[in-house]
C-alpha positions as MATLAB code, in Angstrom:
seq = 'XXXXXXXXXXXXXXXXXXXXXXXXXXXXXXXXXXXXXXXXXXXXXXXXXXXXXXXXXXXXXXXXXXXXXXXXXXXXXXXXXXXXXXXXXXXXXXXXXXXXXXXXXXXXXXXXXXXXXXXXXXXXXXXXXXXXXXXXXXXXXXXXXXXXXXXXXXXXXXXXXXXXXXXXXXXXXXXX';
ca = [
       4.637   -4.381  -25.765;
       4.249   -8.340  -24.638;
       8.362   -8.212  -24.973;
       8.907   -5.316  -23.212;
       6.243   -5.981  -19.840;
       8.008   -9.263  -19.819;
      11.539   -7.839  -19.961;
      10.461   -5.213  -16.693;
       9.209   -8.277  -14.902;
      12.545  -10.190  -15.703;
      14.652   -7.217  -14.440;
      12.319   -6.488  -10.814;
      12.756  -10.118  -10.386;
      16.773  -10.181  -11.016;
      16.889   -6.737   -8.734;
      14.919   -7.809   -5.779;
      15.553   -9.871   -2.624;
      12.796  -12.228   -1.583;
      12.354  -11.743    1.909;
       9.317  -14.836    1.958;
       8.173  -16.697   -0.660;
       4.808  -18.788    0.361;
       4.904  -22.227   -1.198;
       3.583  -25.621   -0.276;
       7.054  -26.535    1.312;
       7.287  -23.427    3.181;
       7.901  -22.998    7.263;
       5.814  -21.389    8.796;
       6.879  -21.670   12.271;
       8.474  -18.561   12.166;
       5.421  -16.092   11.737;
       3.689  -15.410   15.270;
       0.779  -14.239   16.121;
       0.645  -10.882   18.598;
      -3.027   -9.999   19.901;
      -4.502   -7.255   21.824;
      -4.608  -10.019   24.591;
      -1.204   -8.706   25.803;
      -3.119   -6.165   27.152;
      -6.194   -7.827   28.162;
      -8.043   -7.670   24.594;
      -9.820  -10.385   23.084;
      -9.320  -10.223   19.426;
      -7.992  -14.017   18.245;
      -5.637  -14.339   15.076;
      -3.818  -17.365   13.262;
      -1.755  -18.062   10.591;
      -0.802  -21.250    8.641;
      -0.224  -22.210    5.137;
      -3.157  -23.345    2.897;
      -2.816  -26.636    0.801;
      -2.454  -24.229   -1.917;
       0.815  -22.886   -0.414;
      -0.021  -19.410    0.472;
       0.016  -17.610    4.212;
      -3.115  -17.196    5.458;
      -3.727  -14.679    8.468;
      -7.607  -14.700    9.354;
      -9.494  -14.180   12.812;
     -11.460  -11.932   15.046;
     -11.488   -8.828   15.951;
     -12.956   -7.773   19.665;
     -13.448   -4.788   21.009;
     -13.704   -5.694   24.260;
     -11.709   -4.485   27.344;
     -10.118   -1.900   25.102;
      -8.868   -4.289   22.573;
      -8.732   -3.796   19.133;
      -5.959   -5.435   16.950;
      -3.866   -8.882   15.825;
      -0.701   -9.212   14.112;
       1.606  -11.938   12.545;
       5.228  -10.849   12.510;
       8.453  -12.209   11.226;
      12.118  -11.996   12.309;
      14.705  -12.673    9.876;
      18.901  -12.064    9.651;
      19.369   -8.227    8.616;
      18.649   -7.156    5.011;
      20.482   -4.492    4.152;
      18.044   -1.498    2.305;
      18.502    1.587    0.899;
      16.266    4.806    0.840;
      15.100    3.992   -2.641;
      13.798    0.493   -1.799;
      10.345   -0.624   -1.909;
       8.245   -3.728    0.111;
       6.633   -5.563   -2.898;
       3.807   -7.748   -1.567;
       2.127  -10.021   -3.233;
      -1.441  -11.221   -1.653;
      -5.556  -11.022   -1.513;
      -7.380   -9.659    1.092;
     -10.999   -9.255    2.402;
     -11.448   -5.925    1.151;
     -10.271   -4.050    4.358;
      -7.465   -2.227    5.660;
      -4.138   -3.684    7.095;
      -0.910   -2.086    8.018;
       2.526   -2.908    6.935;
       5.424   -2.827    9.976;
       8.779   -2.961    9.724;
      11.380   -2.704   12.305;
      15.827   -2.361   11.549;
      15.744   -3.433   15.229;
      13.686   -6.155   16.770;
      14.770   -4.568   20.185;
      13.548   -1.353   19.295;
      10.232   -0.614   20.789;
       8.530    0.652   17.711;
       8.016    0.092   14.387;
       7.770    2.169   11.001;
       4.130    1.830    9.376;
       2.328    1.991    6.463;
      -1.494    1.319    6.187;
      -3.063   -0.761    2.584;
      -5.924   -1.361    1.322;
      -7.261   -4.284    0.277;
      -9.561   -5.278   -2.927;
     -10.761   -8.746   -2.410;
      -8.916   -9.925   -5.440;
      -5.337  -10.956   -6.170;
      -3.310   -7.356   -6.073;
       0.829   -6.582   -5.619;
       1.166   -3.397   -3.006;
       4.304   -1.769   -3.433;
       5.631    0.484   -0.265;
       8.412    2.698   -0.534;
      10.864    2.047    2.836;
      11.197    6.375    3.017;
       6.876    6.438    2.995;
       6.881    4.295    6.463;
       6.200    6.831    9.298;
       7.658    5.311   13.246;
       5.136    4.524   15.422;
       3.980    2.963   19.098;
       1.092    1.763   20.282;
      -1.047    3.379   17.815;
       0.748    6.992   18.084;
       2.827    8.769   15.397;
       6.075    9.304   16.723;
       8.361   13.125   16.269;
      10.405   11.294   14.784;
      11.908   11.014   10.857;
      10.616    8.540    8.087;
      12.464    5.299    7.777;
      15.787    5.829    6.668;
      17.752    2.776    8.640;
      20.011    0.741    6.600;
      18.746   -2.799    7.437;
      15.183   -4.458    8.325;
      14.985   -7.411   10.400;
      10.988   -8.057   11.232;
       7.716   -7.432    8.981;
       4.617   -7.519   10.606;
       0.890   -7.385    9.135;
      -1.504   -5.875   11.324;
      -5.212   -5.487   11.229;
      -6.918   -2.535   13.604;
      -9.329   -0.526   12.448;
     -11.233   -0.086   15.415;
     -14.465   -1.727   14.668;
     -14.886   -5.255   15.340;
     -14.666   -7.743   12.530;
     -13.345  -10.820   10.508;
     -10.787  -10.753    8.345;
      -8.671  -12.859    6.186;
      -5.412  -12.036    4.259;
      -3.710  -14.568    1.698;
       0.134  -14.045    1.030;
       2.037  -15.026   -1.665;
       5.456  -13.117   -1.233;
       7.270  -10.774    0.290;
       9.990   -8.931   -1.580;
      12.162   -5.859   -1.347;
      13.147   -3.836   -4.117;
];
């Protein structure tokens, strides 16, 4: 049994394309923050990389002057998918909700979403690309699942309209 979990680690690894893997060398400089202060919010996020070599997204969440949300997101050259792949994600949260965006098209206004939860301990959430639903600004679009052939941007997003802290580590992002 030992053999055999070890064998279907050995074979996701092999099939999947890292998309970031968090390590003490790592650059960071390309995750940015997006807050609800683009339209006048006051939630605050950040993100940097711990001395342990993870990404760490914490802040605040406000309320206030109908804000509500923060995000980190992350452009990268075009990976091409299929409708069978999965976002593998490797991290350790606060216990609360976040939501996974992904966009084929960084010029495209909206994204395709799918919401996680979070345990408090180290977990792997695995999100099928054909489960991610379009969205803007909070609204489900008439429009079909993801079925693009490329992604270009991740975003995490917290925004569960009640004010709060939060904290998410990240280890790795992979597709699969």
């Amino acid at each position: 049994m030992k053999y055999l979990l070890a064998s279907l680690l050995i074979t996701a690894t092999i099939n999947s394309t890292v998309i970031f893997d968090f390590n003490k060398q790592a650059d960071v400089k390309g995750w940015q923050i997006v807050d609800d202060i683009v339209m006048g919010g006051r939630s605050s996020g950040s993100f940097s990389l711990t001395p342990e070599g993870y990404g760490h997204f914490k802040g605040q969440i406000s309320l206030d002057n109908n804000g509500g949300f923060s995000s980190v997101q992350y452009q990268f050259e075009k990976i091409k998918v299929n409708k069978d792949n999965k976002i593998i994600i490797k991290l350790k949260g606060d216990g609360k909700t976040y939501q996974l965006r992904v966009k084929d098209n960084t010029r495209e206004y909206y994204s395709y979403i799918s919401s996680f939860e979070t345990t408090g301990e180290w977990q792997q959430i695995e999100i099928p690309l054909s489960n991610m639903y379009p969205s803007f600004r909070g609204r489900k679009l008439n429009l079909p699942n993801f079925s693009k052939d490329y992604i270009e941007e991740v975003v995490f997003l917290i925004g569960n309209k009640t004010p709060e802290t939060f904290e998410l580590l990240i280890d790795k992002i992979a597709l699969n």
